[in-house]
N, CA, C and O atoms as a Maestro MAE file, in Angstrom:
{
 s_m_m2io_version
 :::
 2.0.0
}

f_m_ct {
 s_m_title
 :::
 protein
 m_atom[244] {
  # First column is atom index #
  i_m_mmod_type
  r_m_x_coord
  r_m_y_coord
  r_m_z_coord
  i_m_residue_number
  s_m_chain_name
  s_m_pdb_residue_name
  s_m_pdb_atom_name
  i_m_atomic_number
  :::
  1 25 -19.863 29.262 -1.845 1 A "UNK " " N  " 7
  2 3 -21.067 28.729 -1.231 1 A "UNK " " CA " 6
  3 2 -21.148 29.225 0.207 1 A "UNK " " C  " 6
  4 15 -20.778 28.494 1.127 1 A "UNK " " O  " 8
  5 25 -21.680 30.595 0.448 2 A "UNK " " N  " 7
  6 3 -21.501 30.589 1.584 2 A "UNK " " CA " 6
  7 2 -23.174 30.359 2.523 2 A "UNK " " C  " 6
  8 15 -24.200 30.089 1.899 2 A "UNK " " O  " 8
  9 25 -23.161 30.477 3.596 3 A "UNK " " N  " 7
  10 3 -24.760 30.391 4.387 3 A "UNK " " CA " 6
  11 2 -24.449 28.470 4.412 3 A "UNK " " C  " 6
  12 15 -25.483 27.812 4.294 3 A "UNK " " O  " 8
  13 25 -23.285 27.755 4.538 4 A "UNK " " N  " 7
  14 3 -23.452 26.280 4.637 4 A "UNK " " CA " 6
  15 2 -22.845 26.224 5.861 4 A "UNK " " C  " 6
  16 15 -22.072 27.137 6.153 4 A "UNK " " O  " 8
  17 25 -23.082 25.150 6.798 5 A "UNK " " N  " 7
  18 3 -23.216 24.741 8.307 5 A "UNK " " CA " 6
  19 2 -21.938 23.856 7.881 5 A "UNK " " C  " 6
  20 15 -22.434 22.873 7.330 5 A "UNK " " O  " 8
  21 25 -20.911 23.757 7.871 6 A "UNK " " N  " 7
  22 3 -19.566 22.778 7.697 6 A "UNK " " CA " 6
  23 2 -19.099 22.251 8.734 6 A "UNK " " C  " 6
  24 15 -18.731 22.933 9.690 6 A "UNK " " O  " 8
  25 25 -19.046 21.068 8.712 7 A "UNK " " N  " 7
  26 3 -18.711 19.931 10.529 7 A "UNK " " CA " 6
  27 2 -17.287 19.287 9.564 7 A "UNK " " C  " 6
  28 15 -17.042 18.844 8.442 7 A "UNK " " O  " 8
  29 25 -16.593 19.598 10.890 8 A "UNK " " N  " 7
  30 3 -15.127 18.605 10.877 8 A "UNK " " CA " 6
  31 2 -14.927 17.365 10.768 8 A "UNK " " C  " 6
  32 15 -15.147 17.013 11.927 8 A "UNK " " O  " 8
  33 25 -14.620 16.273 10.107 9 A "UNK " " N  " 7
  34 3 -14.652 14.644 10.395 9 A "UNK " " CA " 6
  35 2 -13.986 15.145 11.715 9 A "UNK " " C  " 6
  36 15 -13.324 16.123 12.065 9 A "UNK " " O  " 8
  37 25 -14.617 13.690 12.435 10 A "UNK " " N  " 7
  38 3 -13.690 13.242 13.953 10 A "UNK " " CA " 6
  39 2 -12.371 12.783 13.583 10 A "UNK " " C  " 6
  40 15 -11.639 12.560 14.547 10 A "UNK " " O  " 8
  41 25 -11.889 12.587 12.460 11 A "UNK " " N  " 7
  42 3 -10.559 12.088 12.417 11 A "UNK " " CA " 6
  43 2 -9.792 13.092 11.843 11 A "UNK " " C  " 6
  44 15 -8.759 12.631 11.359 11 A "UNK " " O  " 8
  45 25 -9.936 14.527 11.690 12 A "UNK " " N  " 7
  46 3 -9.378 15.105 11.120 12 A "UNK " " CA " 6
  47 2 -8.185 15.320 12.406 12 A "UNK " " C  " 6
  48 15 -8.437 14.870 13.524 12 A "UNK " " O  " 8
  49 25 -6.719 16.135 12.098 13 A "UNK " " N  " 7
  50 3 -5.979 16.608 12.999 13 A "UNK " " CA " 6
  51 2 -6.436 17.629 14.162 13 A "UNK " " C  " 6
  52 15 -7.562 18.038 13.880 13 A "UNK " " O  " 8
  53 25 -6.137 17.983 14.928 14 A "UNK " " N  " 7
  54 3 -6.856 18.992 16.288 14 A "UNK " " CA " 6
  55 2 -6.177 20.429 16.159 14 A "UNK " " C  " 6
  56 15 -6.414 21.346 16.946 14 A "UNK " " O  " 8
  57 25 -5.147 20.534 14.878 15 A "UNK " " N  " 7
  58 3 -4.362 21.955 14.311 15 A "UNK " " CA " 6
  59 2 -5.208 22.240 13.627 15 A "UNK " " C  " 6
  60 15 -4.813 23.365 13.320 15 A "UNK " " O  " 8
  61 25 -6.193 22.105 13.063 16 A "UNK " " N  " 7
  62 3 -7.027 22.725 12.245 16 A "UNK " " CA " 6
  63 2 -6.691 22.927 10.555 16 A "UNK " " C  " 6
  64 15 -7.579 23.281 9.780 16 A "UNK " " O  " 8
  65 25 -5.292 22.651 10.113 17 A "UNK " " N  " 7
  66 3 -5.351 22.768 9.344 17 A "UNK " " CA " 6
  67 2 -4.920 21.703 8.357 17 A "UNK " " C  " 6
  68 15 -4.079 21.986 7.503 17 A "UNK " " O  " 8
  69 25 -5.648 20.047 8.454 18 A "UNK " " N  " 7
  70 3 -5.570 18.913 7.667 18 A "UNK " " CA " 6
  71 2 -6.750 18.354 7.734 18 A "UNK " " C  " 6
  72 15 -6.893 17.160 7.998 18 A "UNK " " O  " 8
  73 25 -8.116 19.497 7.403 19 A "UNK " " N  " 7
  74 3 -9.591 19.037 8.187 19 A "UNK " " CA " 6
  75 2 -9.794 18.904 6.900 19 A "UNK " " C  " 6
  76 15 -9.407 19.652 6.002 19 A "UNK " " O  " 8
  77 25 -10.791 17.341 6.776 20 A "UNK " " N  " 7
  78 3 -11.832 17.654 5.907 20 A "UNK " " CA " 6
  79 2 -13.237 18.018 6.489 20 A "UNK " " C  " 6
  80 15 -13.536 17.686 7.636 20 A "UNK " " O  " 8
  81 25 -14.303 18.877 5.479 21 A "UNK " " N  " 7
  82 3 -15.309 19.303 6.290 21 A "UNK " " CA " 6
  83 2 -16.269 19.491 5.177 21 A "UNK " " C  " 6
  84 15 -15.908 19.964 4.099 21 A "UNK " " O  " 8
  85 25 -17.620 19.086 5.450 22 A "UNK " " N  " 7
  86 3 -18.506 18.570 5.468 22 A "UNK " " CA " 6
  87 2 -20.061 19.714 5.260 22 A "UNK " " C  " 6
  88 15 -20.084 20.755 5.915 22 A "UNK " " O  " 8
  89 25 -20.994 19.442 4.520 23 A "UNK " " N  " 7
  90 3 -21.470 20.331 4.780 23 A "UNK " " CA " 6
  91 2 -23.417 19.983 3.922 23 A "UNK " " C  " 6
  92 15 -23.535 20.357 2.755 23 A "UNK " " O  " 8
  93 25 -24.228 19.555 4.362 24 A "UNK " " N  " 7
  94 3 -25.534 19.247 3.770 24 A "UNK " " CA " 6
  95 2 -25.985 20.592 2.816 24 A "UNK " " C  " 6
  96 15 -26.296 21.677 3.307 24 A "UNK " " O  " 8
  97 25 -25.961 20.348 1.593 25 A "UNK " " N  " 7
  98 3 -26.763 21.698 0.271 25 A "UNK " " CA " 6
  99 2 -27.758 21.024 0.624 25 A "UNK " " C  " 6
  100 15 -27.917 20.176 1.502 25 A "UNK " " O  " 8
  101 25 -29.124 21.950 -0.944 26 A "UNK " " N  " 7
  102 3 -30.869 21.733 -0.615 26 A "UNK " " CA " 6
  103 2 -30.365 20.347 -1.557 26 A "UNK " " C  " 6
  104 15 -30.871 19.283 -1.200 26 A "UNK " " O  " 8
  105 25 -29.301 20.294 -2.858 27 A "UNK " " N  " 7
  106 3 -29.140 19.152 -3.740 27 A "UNK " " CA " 6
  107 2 -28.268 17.626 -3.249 27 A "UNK " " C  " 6
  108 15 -28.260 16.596 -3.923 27 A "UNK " " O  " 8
  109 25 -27.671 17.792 -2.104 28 A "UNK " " N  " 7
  110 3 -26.624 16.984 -1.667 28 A "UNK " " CA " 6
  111 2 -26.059 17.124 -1.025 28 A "UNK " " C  " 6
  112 15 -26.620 17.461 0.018 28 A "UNK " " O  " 8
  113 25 -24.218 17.016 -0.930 29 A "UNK " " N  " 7
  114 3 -23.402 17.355 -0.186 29 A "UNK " " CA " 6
  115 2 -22.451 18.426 -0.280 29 A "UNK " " C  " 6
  116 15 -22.779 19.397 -0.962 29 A "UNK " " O  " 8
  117 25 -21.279 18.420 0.309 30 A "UNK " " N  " 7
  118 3 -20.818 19.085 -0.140 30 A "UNK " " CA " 6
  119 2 -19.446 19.465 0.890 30 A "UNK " " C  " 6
  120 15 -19.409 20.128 1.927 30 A "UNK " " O  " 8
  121 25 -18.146 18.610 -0.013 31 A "UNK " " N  " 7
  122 3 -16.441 18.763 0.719 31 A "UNK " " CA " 6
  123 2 -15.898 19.913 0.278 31 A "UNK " " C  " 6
  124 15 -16.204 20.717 -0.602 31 A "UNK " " O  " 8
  125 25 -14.979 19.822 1.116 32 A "UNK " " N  " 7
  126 3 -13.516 20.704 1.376 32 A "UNK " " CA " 6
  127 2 -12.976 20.617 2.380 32 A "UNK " " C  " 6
  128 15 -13.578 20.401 3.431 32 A "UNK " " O  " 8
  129 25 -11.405 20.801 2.268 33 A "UNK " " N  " 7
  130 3 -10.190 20.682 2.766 33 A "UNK " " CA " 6
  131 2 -10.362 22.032 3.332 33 A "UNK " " C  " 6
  132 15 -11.066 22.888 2.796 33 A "UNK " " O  " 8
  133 25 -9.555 22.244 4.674 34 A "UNK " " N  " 7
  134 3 -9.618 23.313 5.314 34 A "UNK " " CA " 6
  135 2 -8.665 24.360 4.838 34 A "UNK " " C  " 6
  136 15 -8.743 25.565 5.080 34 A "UNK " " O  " 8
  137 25 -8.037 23.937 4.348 35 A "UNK " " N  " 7
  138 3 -6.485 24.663 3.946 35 A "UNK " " CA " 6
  139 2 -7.297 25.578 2.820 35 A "UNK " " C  " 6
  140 15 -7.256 26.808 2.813 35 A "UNK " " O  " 8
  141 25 -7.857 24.970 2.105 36 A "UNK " " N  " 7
  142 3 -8.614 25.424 0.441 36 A "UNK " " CA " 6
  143 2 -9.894 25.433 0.589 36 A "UNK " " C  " 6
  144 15 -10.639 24.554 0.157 36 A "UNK " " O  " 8
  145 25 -10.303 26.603 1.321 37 A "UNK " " N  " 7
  146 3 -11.953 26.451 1.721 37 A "UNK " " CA " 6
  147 2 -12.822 27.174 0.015 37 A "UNK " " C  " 6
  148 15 -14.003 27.147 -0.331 37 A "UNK " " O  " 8
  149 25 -12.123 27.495 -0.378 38 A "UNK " " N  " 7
  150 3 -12.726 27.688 -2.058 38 A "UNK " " CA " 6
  151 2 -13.081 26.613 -2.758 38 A "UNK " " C  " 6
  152 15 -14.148 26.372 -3.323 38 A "UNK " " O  " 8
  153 25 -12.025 25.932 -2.671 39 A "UNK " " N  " 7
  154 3 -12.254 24.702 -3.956 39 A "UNK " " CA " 6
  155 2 -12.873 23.977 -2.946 39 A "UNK " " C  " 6
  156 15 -12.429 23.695 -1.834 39 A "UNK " " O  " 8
  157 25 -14.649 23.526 -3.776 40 A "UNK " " N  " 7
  158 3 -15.710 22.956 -2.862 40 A "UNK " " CA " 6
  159 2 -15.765 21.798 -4.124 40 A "UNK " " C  " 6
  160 15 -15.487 22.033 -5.300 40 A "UNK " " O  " 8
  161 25 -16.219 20.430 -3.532 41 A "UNK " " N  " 7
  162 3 -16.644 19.411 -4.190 41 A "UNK " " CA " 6
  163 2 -18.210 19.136 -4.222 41 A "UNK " " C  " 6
  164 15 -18.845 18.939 -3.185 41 A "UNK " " O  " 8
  165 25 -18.782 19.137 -5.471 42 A "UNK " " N  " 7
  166 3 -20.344 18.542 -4.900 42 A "UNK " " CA " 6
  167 2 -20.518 17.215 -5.013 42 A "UNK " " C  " 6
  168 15 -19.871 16.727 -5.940 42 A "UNK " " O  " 8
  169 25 -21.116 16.522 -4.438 43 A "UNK " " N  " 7
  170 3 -21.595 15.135 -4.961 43 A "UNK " " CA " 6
  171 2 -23.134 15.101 -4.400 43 A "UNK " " C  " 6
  172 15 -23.861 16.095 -4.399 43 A "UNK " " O  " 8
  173 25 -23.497 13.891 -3.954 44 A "UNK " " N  " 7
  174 3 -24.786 13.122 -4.242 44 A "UNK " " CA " 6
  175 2 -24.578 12.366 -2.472 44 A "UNK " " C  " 6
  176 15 -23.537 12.253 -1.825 44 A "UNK " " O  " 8
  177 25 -26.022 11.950 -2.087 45 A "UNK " " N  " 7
  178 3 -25.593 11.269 -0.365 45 A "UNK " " CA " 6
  179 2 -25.195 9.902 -0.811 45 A "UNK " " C  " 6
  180 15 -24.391 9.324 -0.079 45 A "UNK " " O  " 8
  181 25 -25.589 9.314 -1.819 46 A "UNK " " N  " 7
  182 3 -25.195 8.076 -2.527 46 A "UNK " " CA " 6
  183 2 -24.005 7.615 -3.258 46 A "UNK " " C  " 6
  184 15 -23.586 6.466 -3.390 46 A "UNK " " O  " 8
  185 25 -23.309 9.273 -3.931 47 A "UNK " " N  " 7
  186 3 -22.425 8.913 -4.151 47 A "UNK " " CA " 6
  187 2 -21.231 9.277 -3.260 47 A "UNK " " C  " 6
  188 15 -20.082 8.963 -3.574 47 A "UNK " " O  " 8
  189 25 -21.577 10.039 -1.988 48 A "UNK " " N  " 7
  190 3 -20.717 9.863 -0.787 48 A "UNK " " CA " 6
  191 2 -20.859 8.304 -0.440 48 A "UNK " " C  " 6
  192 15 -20.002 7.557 -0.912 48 A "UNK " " O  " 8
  193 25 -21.649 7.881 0.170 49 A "UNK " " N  " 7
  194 3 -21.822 6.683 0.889 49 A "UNK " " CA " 6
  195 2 -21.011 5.437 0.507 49 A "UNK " " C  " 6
  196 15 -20.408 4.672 1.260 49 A "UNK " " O  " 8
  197 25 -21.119 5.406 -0.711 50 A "UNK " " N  " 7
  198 3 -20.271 4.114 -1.980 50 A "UNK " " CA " 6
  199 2 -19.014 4.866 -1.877 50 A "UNK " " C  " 6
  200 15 -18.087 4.121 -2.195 50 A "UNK " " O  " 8
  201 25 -18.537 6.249 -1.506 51 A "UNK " " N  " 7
  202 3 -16.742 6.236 -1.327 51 A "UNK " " CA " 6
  203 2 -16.755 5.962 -0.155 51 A "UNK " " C  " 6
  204 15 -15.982 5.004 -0.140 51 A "UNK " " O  " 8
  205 25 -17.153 6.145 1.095 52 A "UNK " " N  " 7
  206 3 -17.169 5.820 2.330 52 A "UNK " " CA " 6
  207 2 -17.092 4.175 2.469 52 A "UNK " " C  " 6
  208 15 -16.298 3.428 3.042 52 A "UNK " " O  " 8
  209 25 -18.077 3.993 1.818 53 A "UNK " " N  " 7
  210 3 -17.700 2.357 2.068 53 A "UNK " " CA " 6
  211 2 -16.643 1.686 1.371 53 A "UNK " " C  " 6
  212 15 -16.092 0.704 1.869 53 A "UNK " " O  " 8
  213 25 -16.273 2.224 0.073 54 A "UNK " " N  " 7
  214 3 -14.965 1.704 -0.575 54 A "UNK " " CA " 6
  215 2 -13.704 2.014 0.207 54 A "UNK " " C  " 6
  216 15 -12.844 1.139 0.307 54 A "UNK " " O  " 8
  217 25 -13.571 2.961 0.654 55 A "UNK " " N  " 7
  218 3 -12.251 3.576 2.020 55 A "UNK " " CA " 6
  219 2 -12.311 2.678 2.743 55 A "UNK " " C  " 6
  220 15 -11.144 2.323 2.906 55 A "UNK " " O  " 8
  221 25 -13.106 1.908 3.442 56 A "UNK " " N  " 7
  222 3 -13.429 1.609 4.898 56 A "UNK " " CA " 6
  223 2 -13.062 0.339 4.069 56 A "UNK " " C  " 6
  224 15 -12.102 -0.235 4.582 56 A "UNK " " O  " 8
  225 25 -13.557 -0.309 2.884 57 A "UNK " " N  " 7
  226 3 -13.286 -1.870 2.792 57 A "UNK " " CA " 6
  227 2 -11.836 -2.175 2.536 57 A "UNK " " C  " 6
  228 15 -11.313 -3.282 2.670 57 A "UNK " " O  " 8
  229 25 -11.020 -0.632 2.003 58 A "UNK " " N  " 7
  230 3 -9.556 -1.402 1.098 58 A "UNK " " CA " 6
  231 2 -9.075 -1.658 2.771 58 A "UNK " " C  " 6
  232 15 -9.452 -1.296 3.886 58 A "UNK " " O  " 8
  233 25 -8.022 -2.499 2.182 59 A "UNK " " N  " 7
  234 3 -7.134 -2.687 3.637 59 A "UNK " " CA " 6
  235 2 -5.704 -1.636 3.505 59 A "UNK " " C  " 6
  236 15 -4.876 -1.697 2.597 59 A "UNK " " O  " 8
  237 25 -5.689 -0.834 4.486 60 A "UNK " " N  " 7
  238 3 -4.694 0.215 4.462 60 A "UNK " " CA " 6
  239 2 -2.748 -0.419 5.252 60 A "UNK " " C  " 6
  240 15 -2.351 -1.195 6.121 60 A "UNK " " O  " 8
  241 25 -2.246 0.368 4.414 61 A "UNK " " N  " 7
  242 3 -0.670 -0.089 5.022 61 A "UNK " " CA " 6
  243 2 -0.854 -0.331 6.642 61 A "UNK " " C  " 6
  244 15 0.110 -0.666 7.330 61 A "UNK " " O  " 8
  :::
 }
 m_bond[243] {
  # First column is bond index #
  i_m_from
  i_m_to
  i_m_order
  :::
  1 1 2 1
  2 2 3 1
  3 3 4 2
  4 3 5 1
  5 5 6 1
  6 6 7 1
  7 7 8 2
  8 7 9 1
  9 9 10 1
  10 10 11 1
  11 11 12 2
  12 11 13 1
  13 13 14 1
  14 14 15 1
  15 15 16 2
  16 15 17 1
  17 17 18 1
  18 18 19 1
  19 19 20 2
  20 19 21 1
  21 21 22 1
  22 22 23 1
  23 23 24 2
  24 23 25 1
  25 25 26 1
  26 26 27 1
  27 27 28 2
  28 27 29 1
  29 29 30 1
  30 30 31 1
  31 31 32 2
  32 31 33 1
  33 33 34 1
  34 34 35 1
  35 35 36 2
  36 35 37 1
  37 37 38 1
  38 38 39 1
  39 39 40 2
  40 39 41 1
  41 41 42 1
  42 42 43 1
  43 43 44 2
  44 43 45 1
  45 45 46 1
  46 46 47 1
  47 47 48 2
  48 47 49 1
  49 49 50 1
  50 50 51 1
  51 51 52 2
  52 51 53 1
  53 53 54 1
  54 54 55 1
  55 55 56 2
  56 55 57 1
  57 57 58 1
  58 58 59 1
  59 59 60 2
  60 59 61 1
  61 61 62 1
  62 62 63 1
  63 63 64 2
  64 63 65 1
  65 65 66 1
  66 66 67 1
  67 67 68 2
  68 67 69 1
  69 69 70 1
  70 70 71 1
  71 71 72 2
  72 71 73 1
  73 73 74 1
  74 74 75 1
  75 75 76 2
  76 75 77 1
  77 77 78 1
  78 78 79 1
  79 79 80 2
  80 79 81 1
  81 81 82 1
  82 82 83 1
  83 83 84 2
  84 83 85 1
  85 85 86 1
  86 86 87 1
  87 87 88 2
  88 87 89 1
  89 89 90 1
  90 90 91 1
  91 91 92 2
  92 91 93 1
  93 93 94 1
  94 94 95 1
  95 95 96 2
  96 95 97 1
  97 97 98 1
  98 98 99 1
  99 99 100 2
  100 99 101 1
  101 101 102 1
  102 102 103 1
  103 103 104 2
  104 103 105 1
  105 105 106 1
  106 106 107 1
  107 107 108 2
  108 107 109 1
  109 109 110 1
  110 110 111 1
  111 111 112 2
  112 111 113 1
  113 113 114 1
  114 114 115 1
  115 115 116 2
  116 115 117 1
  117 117 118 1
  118 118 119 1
  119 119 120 2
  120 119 121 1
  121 121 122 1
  122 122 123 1
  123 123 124 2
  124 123 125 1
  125 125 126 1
  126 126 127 1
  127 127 128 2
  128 127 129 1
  129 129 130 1
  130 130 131 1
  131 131 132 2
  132 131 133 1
  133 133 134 1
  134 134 135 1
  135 135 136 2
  136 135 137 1
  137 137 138 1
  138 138 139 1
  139 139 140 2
  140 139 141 1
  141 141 142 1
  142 142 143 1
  143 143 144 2
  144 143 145 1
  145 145 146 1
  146 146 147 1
  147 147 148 2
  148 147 149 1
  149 149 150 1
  150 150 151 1
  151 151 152 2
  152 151 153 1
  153 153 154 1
  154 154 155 1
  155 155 156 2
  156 155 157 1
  157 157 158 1
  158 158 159 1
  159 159 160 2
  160 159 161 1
  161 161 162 1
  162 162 163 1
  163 163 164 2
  164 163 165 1
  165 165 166 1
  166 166 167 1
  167 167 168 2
  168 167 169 1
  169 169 170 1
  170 170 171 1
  171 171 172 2
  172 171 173 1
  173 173 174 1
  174 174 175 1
  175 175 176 2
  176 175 177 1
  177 177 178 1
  178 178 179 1
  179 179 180 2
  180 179 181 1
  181 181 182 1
  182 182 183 1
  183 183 184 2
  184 183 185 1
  185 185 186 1
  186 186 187 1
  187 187 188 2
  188 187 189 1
  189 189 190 1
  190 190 191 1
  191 191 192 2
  192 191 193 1
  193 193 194 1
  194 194 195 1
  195 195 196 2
  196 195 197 1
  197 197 198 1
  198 198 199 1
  199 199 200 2
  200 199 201 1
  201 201 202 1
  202 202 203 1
  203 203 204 2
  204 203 205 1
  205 205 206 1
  206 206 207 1
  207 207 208 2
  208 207 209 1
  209 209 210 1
  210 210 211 1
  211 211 212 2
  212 211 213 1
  213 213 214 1
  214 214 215 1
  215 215 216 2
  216 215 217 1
  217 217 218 1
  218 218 219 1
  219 219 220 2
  220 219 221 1
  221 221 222 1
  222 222 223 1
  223 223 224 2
  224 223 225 1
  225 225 226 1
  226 226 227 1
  227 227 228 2
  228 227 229 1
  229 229 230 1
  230 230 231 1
  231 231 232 2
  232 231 233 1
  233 233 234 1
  234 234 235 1
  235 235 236 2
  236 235 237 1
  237 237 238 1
  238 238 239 1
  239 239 240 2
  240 239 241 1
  241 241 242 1
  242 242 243 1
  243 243 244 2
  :::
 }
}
């Protein structure tokens, strides 16, 4: 997928290489890990949003 605009989360590491990154298609979204810029994930802004909010609700160690 190339011609996509990919933004870093703010929480990723500042080595560059434990980024997840981010990227708006014409259909949705669209992840990857910096390490593995091939293997791309698609989803939906809806079905980002409902993992975003499930992360944010579990309670972490």
């Amino acid at each position: 997928m190339s011609g996509l605009h990919w933004v870093k989360s703010s929480f990723s590491d500042e080595g560059g290489n434990n980024c997840v990154e981010i990227a708006p298609t014409h259909t949705g979204i669209a992840l990857r890990e910096s390490d593995t810029p091939a293997e791309i994930l698609l989803t939906d802004r809806g079905t980002l949003a409902s993992l975003i909010r499930g992360v944010k609700a579990e309670p972490r160690p």
